[in-house]
C-alpha positions as a printed Julia matrix, in Angstrom:
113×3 Matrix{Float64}:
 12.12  38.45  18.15
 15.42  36.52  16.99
 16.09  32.83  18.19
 18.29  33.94  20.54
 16.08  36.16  22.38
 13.25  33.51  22.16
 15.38  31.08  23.77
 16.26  33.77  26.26
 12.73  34.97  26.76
 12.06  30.91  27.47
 14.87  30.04  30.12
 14.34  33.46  31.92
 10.29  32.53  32.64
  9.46  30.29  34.71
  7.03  27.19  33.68
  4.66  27.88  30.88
  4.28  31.46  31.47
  5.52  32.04  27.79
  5.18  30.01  24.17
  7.7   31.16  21.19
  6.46  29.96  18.13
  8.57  30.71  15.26
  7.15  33.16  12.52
  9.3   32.28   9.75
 12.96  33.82   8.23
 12.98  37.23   7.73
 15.72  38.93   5.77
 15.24  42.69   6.9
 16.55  45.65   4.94
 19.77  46.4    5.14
 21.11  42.97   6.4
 22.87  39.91   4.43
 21.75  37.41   6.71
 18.26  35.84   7.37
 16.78  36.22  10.98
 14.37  33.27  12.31
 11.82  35.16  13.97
  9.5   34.21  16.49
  6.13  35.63  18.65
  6.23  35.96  22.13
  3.17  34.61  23.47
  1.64  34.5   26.91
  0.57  30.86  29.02
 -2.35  28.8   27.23
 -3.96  30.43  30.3
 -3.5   33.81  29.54
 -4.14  33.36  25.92
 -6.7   32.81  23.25
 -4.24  30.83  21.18
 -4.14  27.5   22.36
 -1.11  24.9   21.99
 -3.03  23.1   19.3
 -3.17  25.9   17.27
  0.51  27.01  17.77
  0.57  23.26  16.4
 -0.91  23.59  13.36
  0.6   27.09  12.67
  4.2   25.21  12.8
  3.03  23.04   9.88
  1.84  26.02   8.2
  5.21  28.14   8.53
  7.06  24.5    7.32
  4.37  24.7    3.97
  5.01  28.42   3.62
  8.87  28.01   3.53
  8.71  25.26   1.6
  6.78  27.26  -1.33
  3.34  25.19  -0.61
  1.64  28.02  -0.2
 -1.82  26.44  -1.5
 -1.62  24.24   1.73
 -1.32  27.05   3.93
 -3.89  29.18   2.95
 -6.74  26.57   4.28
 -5.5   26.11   7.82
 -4.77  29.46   8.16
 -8.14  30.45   7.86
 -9.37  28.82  10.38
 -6.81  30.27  12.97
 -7.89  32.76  15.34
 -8.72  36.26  13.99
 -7.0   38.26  16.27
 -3.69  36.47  15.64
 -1.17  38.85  14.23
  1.22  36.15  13.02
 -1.39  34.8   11.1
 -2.66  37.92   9.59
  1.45  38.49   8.99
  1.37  35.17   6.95
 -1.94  36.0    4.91
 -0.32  39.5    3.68
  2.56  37.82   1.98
  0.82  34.71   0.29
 -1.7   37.68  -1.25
  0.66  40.24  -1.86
  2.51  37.39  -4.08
 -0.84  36.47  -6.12
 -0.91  33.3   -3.88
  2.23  32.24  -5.67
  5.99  31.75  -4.33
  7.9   34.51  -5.61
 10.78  32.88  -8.62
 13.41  31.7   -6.84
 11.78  31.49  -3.56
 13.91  30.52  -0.81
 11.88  30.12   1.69
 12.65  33.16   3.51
 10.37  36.97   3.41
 12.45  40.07   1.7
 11.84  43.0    4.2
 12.66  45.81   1.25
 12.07  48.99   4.07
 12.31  49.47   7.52
């Protein structure tokens, strides 16, 4: 989801019945404008993802924006196997030869729908 509906999705819940970590920037097809997306994720209780690990994906995304994608790939790995966000990550450092595209800007081409 967009920031917007993150920080929608946050103030509507009550408590900690739902985490938003951010994915990364997405620039979809057919739009001029990156989109910060983020995961909707259930309470620590209801979920196998813990805080800590929300934690070190953060640094991760940070790394992966920042064209660092040898620091990513490490941490990543050891992140839970059924996260999707991770798995989401892992697709576009190997479908880039575990190398920044040139000119990388931080932010992931969508080039179809």
């Amino acid at each position: 989801m967009d920031a917007e509906t993150a920080g929608d999705a946050i103030k509507g819940l009550f408590g900690d019945e739902v985490r938003c970590p951010t994915i990364g920037y997405l620039l979809p097809a057919g739009f001029s404008n990156a989109v910060k997306v983020s995961e909707l994720l259930p309470s620590v209780s209801s979920c196998q993802i813990t805080d800590v690990e929300i934690t070190v994906f953060a640094k991760v995304v940070t790394a992966f924006r920042s064209g660092s994608w040898d620091e990513c790939r490490l941490p990543l790995a050891h992140l839970p196997a059924d996260d999707r966000s991770r798995d989401f990550l892992l697709v576009q450092i190997v479908s880039q030869s575990y190398q920044p595209p040139s000119g990388w800007s931080g932010v992931i081409r969508m080039d179809s729908k």
